[in-house]
C-alpha positions as CSV (number, residue, x, y, z in Angstrom):
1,X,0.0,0.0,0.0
2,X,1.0,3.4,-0.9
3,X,2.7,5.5,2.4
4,X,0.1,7.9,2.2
5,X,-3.0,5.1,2.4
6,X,-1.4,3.4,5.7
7,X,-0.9,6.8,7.0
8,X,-5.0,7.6,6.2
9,X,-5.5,4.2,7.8
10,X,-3.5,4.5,10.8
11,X,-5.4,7.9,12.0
12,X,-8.5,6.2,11.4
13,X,-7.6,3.3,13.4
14,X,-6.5,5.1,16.4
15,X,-9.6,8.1,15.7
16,X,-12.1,4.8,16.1
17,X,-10.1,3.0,19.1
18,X,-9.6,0.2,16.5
19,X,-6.3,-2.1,16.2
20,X,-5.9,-4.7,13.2
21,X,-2.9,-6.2,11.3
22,X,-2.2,-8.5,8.8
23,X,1.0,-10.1,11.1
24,X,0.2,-13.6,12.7
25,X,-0.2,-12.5,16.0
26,X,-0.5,-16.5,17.8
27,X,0.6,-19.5,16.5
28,X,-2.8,-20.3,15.2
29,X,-1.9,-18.5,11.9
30,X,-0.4,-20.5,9.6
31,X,1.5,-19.8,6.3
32,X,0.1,-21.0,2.8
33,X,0.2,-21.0,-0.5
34,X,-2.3,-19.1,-2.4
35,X,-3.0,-21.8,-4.7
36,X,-3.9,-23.7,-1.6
37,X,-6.7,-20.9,-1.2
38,X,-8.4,-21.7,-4.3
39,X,-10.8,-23.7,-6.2
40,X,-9.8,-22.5,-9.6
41,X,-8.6,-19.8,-11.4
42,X,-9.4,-18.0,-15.0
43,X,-7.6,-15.9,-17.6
44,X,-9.1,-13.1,-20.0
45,X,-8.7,-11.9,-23.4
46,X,-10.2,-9.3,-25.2
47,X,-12.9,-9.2,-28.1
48,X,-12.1,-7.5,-31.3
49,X,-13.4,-3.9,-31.0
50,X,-14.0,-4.5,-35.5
51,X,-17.2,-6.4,-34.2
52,X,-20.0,-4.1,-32.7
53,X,-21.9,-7.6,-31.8
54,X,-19.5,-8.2,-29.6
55,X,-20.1,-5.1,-26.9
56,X,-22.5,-3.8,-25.7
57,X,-24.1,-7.1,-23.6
58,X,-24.5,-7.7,-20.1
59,X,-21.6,-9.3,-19.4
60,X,-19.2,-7.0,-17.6
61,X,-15.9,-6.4,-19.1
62,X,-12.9,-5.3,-17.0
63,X,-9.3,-3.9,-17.9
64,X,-6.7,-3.0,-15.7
65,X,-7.1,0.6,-15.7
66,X,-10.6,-0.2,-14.3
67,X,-8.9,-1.6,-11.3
68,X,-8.1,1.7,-9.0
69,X,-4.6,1.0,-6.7
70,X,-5.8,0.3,-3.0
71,X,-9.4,-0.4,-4.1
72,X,-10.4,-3.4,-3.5
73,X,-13.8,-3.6,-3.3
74,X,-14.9,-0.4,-5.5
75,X,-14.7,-0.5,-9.4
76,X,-16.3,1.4,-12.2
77,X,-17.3,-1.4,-15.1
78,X,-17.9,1.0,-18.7
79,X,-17.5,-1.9,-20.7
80,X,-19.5,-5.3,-21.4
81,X,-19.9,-7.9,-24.0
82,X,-21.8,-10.2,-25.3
83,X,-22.3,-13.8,-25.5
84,X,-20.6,-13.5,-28.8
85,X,-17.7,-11.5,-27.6
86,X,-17.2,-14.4,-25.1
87,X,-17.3,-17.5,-27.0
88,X,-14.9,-16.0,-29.9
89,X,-12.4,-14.7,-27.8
90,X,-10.0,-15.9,-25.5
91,X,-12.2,-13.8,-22.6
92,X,-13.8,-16.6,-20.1
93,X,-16.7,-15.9,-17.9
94,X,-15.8,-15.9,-14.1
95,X,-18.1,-16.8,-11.3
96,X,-18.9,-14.0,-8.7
97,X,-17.2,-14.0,-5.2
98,X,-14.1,-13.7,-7.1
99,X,-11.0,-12.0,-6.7
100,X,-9.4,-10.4,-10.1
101,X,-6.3,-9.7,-9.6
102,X,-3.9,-7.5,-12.1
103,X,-0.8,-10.0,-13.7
104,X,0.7,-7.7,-16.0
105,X,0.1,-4.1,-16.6
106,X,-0.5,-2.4,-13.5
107,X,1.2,-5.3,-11.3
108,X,-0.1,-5.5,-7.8
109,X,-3.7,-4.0,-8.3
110,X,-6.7,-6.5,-7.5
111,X,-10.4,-6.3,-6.9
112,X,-13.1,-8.5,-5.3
113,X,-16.5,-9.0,-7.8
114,X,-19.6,-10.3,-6.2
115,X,-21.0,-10.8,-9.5
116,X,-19.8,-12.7,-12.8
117,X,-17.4,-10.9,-14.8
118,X,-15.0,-11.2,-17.8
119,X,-11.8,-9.8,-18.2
120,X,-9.2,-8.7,-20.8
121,X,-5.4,-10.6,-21.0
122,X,-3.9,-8.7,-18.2
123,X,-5.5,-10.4,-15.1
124,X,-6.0,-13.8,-13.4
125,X,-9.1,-13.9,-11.6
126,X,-8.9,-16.4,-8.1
127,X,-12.1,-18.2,-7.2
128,X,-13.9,-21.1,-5.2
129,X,-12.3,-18.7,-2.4
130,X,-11.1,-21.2,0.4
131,X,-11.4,-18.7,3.2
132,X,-13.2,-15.2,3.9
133,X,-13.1,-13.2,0.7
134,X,-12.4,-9.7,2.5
135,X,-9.3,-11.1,4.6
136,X,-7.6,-12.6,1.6
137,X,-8.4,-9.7,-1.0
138,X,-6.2,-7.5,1.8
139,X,-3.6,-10.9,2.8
140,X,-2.9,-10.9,-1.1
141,X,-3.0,-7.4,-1.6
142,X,-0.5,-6.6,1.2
143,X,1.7,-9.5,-0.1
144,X,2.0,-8.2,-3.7
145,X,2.3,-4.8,-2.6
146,X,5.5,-5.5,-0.1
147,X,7.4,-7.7,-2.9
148,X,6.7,-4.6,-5.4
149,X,8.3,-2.2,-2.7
150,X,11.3,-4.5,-2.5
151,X,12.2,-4.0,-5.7
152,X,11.1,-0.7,-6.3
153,X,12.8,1.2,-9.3
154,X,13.4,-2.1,-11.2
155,X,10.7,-2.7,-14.5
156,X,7.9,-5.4,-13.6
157,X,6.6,-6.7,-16.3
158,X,4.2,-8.7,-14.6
159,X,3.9,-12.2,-13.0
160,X,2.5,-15.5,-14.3
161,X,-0.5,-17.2,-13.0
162,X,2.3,-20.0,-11.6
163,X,4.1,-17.3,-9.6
164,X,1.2,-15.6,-8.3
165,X,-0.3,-19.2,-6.7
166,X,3.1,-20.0,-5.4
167,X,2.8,-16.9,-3.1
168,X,2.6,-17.4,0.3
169,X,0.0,-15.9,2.6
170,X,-0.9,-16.1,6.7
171,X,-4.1,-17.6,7.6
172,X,-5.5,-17.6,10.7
173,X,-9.1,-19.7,11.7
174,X,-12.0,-19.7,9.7
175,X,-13.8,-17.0,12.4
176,X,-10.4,-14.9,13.2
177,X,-10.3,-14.7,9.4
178,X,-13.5,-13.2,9.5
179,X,-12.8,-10.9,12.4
180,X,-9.6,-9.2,10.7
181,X,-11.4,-9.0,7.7
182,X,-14.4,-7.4,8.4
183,X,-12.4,-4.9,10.7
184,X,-10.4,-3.7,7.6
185,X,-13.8,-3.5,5.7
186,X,-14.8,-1.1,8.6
187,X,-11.6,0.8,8.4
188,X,-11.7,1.4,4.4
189,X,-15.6,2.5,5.0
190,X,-14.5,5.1,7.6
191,X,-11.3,6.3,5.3
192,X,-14.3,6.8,2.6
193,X,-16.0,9.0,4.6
194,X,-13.3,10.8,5.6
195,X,-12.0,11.6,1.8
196,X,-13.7,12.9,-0.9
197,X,-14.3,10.6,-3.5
198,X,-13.1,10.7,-6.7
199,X,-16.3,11.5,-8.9
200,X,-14.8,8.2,-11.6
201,X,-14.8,6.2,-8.5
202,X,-17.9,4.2,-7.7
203,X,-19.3,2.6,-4.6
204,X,-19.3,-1.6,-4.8
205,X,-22.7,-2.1,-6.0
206,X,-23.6,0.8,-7.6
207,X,-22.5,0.2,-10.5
208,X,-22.8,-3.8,-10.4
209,X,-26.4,-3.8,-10.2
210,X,-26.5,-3.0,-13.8
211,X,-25.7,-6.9,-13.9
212,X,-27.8,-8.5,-11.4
């Protein structure tokens, strides 16, 4: 996370009395690998734009500069395609309660979708979620965040869906999983109101009830 964002989250932690952290705190916690945290995964692709039949459906279509750095749970969704667009392109159609998460351009960027999506080349999208959606949107977000600070000033490129499930995470129980994530869900909902929000940036259903 960006300096300024854990600076924003630390005053509204200690504003609201609240304490959280993403550090295994008892032994409970135990380290995996995120492939062990998922059912199954998907690529994306992107429809030729020289076919009007294949936008304009009800199938939402996401790119990376969609996907806002330190949102996780908010996302403005322009695009969609059709059933066309799907089947003759390389784009697959993910089930909701997934996480999409950025592999190439714009490394490090990810965003949980309640609903069923698509998306272009430059994500893999994690689902079958083996745990408590909001604690592993921030556990994987805080992970690829801190390996993209420890090589900061060198080019990324991007990662492969291989590398990305090889990375390793803390879990704690099912219902401390729970806990910590609904705590940071309570923090990032007090950060919004204390910010002015962006007017291109939309609140999580807003904009997804187009496709429910």
């Amino acid at each position: 996370m960006s300096s300024d964002f854990e600076q924003a989250k630390s005053r509204v932690c200690q504003s609201e009395g609240a304490y959280v952290t993403m550090r295994p705190l008892v032994s409970s916690w135990e380290q995996r690998k995120l492939g062990d945290c998922v059912g199954s995964t998907y690529g994306g692709g992107t429809p030729s734009t020289s076919h009007d039949e294949y936008w304009g459906g009800n199938i939402p279509w996401i790119q990376s500069s969609n996907v806002l750095e330190n949102e996780l749970f908010r996302i403005d969704i322009p695009k969609a395609i059709t059933q066309d667009g799907l089947s003759k392109s390389a784009a697959l159609r993910v089930p909701g309660d997934s996480i999409a998460v950025v592999t190439h351009v714009g490394v490090g960027k990810l965003v949980y979708l309640p609903f069923p999506y698509a998306t272009s080349q430059d994500f893999v999208s994690l689902s079958e979620l083996k745990g408590d959606a909001n604690f592993l949107c921030y556990a994987i977000h805080r992970k690829l965040q801190s390996e993209l600070h420890m090589v900061q000033g060198s080019a990324i490129k991007g990662i492969t869906k291989e590398e990305l499930l090889g990375k390793a995470i803390f879990l704690p129980a099912a219902e401390e999983q729970k806990l910590v994530g609904n705590q940071m869900r309570a923090i990032d909902n007090l950060i919004t109101l204390h910010q002015r929000e962006p007017p291109h940036t939309m609140k999580e259903g807003k904009n997804a009830n187009r496709y429910q």
